[in-house]
N, C-alpha and C positions, 0 to 999 in steps of 0.2 A: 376578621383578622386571621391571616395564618402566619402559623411558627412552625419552623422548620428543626426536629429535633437533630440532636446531632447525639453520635458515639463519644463522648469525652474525651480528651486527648489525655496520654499518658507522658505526655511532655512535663505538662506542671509537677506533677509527681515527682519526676525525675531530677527536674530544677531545683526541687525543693532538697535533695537528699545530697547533689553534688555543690550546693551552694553552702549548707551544714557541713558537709564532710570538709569543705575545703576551708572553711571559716574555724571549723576544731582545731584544725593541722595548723593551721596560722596561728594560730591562737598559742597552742603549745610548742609550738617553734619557737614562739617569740619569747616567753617563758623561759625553755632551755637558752635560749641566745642570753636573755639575761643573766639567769646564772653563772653563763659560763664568763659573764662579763665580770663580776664580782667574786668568783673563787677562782683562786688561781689554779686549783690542786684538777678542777675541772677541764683544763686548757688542753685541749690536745688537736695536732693539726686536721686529725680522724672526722673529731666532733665537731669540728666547726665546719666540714664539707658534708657532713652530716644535718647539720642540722640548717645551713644553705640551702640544701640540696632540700629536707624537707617542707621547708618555707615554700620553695617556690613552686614544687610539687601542690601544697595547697592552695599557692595563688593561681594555679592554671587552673584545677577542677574546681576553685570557685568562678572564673570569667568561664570556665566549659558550664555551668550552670546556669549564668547569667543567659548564654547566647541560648541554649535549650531551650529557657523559658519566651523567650522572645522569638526566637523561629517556629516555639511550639502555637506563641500568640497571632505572630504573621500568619501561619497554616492554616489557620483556625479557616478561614474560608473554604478550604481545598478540604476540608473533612466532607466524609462520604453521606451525604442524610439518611438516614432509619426507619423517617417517616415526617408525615405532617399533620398539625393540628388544626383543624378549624373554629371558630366559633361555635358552631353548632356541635362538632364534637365533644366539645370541652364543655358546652352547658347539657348535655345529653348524657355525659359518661358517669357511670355507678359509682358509688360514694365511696369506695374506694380507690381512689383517683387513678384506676388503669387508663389509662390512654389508649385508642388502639389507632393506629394507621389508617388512613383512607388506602380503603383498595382499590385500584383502577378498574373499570369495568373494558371487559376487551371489545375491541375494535368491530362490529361485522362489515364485511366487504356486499357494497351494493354493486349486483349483478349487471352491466348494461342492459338497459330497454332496446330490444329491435322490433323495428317496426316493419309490418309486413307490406308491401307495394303487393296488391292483387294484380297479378299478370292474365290479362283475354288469350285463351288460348283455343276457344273454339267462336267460331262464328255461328250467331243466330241465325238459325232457320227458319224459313215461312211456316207458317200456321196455315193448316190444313181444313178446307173448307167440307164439309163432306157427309 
């Protein structure tokens, strides 16, 4: 069995921090939106473009986090590998669970074989009786 490692993707990371940040902001927009629904002394045309304004700001970097994570899961194929594991690697490797890469052994180039045609270039002479 081989497995093919990969570099983590810092996508999830990222999903996870724009999906939070957008979910606070929403959260506390909606907070102030209420307030400002029940005190009047709150009202003002400032606040309420404000606080619009901040709503939907955290509804876009929550959907900008939503799609990170899911392009970062799509990608997942297109990450660069590191190295690969084999069975024999993996029951051979020191008990400290280092992994190490199989390293390819380089290529030698096999020279052509030529073959030699023996060319007659002198004619046999008679044998000398004598």
């Amino acid at each position: 069995m081989t497995r093919t490692l990969h570099q983590p993707s810092q996508g999830a990371k990222y999903s996870l921090y724009y999906i939070t940040l957008g979910a606070l902001v929403m959260i506390w927009s909606g907070i102030w939106y209420y307030y400002m629904w029940d005190n009047e002394s709150a009202r003002s045309t400032g606040n309420w473009y404000i606080c619009t304004g901040l709503f939907l700001s955290g509804l876009a970097v929550f959907i900008i986090g939503i799609l990170v994570g899911r392009i970062g899961k799509e990608a997942k194929n297109a990450d660069v590998p590191t190295g690969t594991v084999t069975a024999a690697t993996a029951t051979t490797a020191p008990a400290a669970n280092a992994v190490q890469p199989a390293v390819p052994q380089p290529m030698t180039a096999q020279a052509p074989v030529a073959t030699a045609v023996p060319v007659a270039t002198q004619t046999p002479q008679k044998a000398q009786v004598g």
